[in-house]
Structures are given as C-alpha cells and as structure tokens.
N, C-alpha and C positions, 0 to 999 in steps of 0.2 A: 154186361158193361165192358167197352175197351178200357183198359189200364196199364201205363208206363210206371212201373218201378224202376229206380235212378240208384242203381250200386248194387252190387253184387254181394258184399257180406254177409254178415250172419244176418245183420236187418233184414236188407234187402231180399234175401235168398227165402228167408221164412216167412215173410210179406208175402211175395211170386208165387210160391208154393201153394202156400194158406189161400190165398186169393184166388188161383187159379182151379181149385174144385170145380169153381161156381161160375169164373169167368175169363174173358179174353184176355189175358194177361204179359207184355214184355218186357222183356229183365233187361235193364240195358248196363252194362259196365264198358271203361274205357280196356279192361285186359282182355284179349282176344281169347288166349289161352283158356281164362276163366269162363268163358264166353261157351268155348267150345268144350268143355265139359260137361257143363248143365246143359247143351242142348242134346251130349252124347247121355244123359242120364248120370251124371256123374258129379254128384257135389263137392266144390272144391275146398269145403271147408270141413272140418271133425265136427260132424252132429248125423248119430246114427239111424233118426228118426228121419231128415230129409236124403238120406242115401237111401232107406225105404219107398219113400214117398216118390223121389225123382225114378225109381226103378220102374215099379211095381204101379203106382196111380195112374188113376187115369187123368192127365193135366192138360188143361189149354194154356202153355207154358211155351213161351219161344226166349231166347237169350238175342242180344242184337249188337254191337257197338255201335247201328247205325240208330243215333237219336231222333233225328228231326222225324223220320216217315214215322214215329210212334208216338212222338209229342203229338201230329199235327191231327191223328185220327183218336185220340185220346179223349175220354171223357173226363178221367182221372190220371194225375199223376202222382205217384208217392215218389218222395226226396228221399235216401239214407244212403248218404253218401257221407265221408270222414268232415269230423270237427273236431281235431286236434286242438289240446291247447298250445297258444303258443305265449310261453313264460316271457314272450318280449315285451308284448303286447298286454301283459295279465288277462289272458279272454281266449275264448274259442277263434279259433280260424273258419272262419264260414264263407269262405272266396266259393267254394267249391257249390253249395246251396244257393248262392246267391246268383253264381252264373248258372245253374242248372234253369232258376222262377226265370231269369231273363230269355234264355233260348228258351223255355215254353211257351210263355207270353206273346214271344214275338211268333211263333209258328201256330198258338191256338187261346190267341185272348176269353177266350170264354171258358175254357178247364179251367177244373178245382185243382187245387195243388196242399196236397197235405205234405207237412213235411212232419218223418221221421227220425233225422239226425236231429242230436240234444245241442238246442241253440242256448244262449244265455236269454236271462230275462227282458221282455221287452223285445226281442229279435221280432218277430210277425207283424209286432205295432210297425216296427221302422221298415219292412217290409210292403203292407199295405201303402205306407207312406208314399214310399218309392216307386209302387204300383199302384197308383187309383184304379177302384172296382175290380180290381182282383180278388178272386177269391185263395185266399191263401191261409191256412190253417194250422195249428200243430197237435200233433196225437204223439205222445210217448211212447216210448217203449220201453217194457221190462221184461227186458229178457235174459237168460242165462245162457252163457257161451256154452256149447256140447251139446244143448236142449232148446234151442232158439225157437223151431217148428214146436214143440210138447208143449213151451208155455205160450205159443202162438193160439196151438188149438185150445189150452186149457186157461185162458189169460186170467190172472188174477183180478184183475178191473179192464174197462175200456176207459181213457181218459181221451176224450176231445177236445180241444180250446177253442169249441164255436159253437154257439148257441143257436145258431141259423136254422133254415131247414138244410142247408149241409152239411153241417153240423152231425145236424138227428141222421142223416141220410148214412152216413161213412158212418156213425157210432154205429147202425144198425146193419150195415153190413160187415164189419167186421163181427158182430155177437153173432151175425148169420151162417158165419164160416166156422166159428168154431164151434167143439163138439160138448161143449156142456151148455147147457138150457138157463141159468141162473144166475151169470157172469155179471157182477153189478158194472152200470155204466153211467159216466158223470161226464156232462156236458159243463166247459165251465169258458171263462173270457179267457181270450189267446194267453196274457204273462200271467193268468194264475196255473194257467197248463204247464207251462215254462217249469215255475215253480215248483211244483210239483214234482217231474222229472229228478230236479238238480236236490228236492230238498230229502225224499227217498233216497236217491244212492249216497248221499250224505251221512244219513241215517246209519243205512248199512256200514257204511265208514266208520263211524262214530262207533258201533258194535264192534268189529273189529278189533279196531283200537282199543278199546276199553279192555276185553282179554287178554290181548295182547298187553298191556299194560300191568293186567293184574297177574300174568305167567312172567314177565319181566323183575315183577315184586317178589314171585315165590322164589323164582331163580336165585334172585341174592338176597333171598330169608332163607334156603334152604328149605321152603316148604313143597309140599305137594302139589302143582299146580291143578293135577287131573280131578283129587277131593274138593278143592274151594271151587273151581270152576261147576262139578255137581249138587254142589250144597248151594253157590249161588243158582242156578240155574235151575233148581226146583220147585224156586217160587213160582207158580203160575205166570205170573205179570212178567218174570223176565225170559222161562222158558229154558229148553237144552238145544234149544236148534244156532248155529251160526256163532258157536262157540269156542270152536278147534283152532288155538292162537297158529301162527303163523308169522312169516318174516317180516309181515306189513302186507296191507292192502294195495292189491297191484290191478293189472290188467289194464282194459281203453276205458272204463268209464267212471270206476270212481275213484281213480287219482285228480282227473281233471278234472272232473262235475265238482269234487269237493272244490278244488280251484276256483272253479268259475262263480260256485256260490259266494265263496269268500271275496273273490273281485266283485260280485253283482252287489254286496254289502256295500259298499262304498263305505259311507260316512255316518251308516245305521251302525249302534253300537252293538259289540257285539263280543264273547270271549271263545263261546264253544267251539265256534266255526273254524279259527285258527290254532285253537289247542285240536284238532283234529288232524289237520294238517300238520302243522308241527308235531304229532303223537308217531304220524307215520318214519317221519325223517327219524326221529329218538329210540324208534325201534329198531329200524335197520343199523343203527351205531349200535345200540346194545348187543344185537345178535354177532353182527362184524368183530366185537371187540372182544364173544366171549369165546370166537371160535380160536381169532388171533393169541389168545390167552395160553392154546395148549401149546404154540410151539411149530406148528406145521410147517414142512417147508413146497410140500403141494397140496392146494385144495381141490377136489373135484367136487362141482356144480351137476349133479343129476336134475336134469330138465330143466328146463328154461321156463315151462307152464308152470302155471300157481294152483290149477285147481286142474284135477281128474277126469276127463273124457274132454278134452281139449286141445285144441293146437296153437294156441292165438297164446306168443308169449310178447306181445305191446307191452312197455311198461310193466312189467312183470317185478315185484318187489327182489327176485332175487338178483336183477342185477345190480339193483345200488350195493348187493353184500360184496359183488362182483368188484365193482369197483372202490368198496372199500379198503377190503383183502387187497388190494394190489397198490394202492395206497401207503398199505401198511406192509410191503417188504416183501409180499406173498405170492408165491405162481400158483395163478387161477388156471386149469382149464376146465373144458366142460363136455358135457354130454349129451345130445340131444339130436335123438333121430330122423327130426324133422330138418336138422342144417343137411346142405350139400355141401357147403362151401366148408373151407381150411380150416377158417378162424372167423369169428363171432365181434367183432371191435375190438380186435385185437388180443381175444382171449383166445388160446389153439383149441380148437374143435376134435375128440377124440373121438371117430366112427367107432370103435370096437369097444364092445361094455368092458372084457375081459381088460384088457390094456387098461380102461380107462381105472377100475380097478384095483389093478396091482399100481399104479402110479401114482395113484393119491395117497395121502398121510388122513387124511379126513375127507369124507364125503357130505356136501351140507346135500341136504333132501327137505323141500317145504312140505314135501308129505312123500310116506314111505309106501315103499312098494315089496311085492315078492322077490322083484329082482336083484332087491339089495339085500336078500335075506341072509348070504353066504358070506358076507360084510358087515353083518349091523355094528360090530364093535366099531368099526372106522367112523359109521355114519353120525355125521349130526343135525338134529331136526328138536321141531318141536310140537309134532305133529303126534298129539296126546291121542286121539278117538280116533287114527286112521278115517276123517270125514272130508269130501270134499277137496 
C-alpha cells in the first residue's frame, strides 16, 4: 500500500517507520533539516529504537517536504501533525489537521485519512461534515516519548473510531506491523475514539497528581513519603508502577488532553476533572515555595526533560518552578545540553556542568542522575525510586 504520513515527530516518525516494514511509505514534514536526516538514516528525535531501525532495516521509507506528489498517489494518509492547546480559545489548535484533510481531498478525494494528532471530542463528526464522503477516521495514539517505535511495535491496544470496512482494514494493518500476535483491538464510533485518547492521558494525570499530592502531605507532616507511597502501592488494584512523585505532570500531551477534556465537559457536571488540573498548578507552588524557603540566591535547573531517555522538554513542569523562583526574587539558570542558544526565556543557559555547578546554591533535579552525584547536598528533588 502507498501511504503519506503528515509530521515528522515522535508520531509521525514511529508510524513511517512501523509502516514502512511492509509498505510504501512518505514522511512528509514542513522542516527540511528534519527531512534530511531521516532520509540520511538519522532520527531527529531521542528514541534509540528508531535510530536502530532508521540504521540497520530494511525500510520503504522516503522523507519529502514535497506534499501534493504523495497525497495524490496515496491510498492512505496518516495526520500527526501538532494540536497545541491554545488557552485563548480553551481547545486544541487544529488549523494545522484541518489544512492538511483539505490539501488531501482536493489532490486525492477518494484516500482514507486517518488522523493521528489528539483532536477534542466530536472533531471527525465536524469534519465529515465539512467533507461529505470523505473517508476520515481517528486512531489514538499511546505512545511514550524515548520509546515511541517499542510501544508502536508492542501497542497496548489498537483503537480505531470506524466501524467500516476501513475501519477493520487500518485496525488490521497496524496489528499486522506489529510484533506481538494478541494485541487486543477495538473498533468503535469516531467521539468515542476521541474520548478515549483524552480520557486515558487524564487518567494518567490524575495518577500523577494523586502522589504527587500524597508526597506534598508527607513533606509538611514530616513523614516518609517513600514507605506510604510502598504500603499504598502494594495493594494489587492500585499497583507500584507510575508512582515516583515529581514536580507536576508536564510534557505535550497530558497538560493539554487534561485541558481539553475539561473544555469538552462543557456543562456536564463534573469535580475530578478540574481538581486534576488545578492539583498540577498547587504542586508546582508547593515545590516553588519549599525551594524558595532555604534561602538561595542561585538556582540551577538540571534539564529541562521530565522523564529519562528524552529530548522533548514542551511543557515540561519544570519550568512553571522556573518561573516561579524568578517571581519570587531568585536567579534561575539552567542546564541542558540540548540548548544551543544563550538563554532559554530569558533564563541564562550554562553549557558547562562544572560552572553550572559551582554557581548554584541549589540544584532542583525532577530526577537524579550520576552526574549530580559529587553535589547531591546542593541538589533538590523529589525523585524517591530514581524511576522514569
């Protein structure tokens, strides 16, 4: 089968990849640059499973910024391209989706069009709307930034939002591509797909927070948070996994998913939804205020990612601490080897670890590493099991 995948990220890149084992595959993004790495073998993003894959496989894999000549010979197009929220609007930005279905359309009205970027509820209804006989679909994605290709090949479910025969057709070649045999898969109507998407990473939100909340409680009880955290956590039904508090839940998808759920709520009542969101915001004042509490008159910010084999610091919880601390009287800089640039929003960027170092009064770390190990006194974290 020919097929146009639309964006080049982690989606998009572990789609191409995935897909292209088995078939004719073009990754189309608007960065040149990115473009030209993945056709040199070179994945532009941190996940060491498709720098394997893009090496060493054997791919029917091409990279393009030229869109129309692959819409128009296209059987299939996948969408995953960015759906920022945008807090003006209370809702995802989907300009970018939505001009992608219309250049399709007009170059190949009879392609299927699945999209992968996470729309809000009801997005594909008002889509088909917009497009009579279009075939336009959504299939989620759960993927994990670092490991995008491993849970591509190993997918915990396949979720489709179309009951059609293409529906069944793309649920069954994606179970086709990947390498486990018994991948449950669920066909269902387009907004319960939606759903679905937004009410998962919510979920995980909600987890989260919740420890986060109960290490916040031990912190100003003076207790243990590492023993309550194992004592709750060994009941079966709630488990030891995705437990390791942290500054707040960050990254691209579930600051805004949780978002957009709570916009898709409208006028359905509701309390979880928003003590979720609001749990995030009351974490990062807590941690902000317990750092501010010692005194510091420089903080360094060790990495800008939130989680471990990662590059992608979008939204990342540590910078609301960032802008807290600076709020509150305090010189932020920061550390992270993936800047080129000076300064970060105006926080000074310090290439050398040593410098960065000796210059801080405190080191906040969402999670510790070896390389802070000749510092740990400076360091502040809260990063109990070293997980994630």
């Amino acid at each position: 089968m020919k097929i146009t995948v639309v964006g080049a990220g982690y989606v998009g890149l572990s789609n191409a990849v995935l897909l292209a084992q088995q078939h004719e595959v073009t990754l189309v993004d608007i960065d040149a640059e990115r473009v030209g790495m993945i056709n040199a073998g070179i994945a532009p993003i941190a996940d060491t499973l498709l720098d394997e894959y893009l090496t060493h496989e054997t791919l029917n894999l091409k990279a393009s910024v030229a869109a129309t000549p692959a819409y128009t010979l296209s059987e299939l197009v996948i969408i995953a391209t960015p759906t920022d929220y945008d807090p003006r609007n209370n809702a995802f930005d989907t300009t970018t989706v939505e001009s992608v279905i219309a250049e399709v359309l007009e170059c190949n009205p009879d392609v299927h069009i699945a999209i992968k970027s996470t729309v809000p509820v009801g997005f594909v209804l008002q889509m088909r709307a917009r497009h009579p006989g279009a075939s336009i679909f959504f299939s989620p994605e759960f993927l994990r930034e670092g490991s995008a290709l491993e849970d591509n090949l190993h997918p915990s479910r396949i979720v489709v939002g179309d009951q059609s025969a293409a529906g069944q057709s793309f649920a069954a070649m994606m179970a086709g591509v990947a390498l486990d045999t018994d991948v449950p898969v669920l066909l269902t109507g387009p907004t319960e797909a939606e759903a679905i998407k937004l009410f998962a990473n919510t979920y995980l939100a909600l987890r989260v927070a919740y420890f986060n909340e109960l290490d916040t409680y031990a912190m100003a009880r003076g207790l243990d948070s590492r023993q309550i955290i194992e004592g709750v956590g060994l009941d079966p039904r709630i488990g030891l996994h995705y437990n390791n508090p942290s500054f707040g839940y960050g990254g691209y998808c579930l600051p805004k998913d949780s978002k957009q759920l709570l916009a898709n709520y409208g006028d359905v009542p509701q309390n979880l939804i928003a003590a979720v969101v609001q749990a995030n915001r009351t974490r990062k004042d807590v941690i902000a205020a317990d750092i501010v509490a010692s005194s510091p008159r420089v903080v360094g910010m060790y990495r800008l990612v939130m989680k471990s084999f990662s590059d992608n610091f979008r939204h990342s919880a540590i910078q609301g601490i960032m802008r807290r601390l600076r709020a509150s009287g305090v010189e932020v800089i920061v550390y992270e080897p993936s800047l080129t640039d000076e300064v970060f929003f105006d926080f000074e960027v310090i290439p050398d670890l040593d410098e960065f170092k000796r210059r801080s009064d405190v080191i906040v770390a969402n999670r510790l590493s070896p390389a802070l190990d000749d510092v740990r006194g400076k360091v502040y974290t809260r990063d109990l099991f070293g997980t994630g």
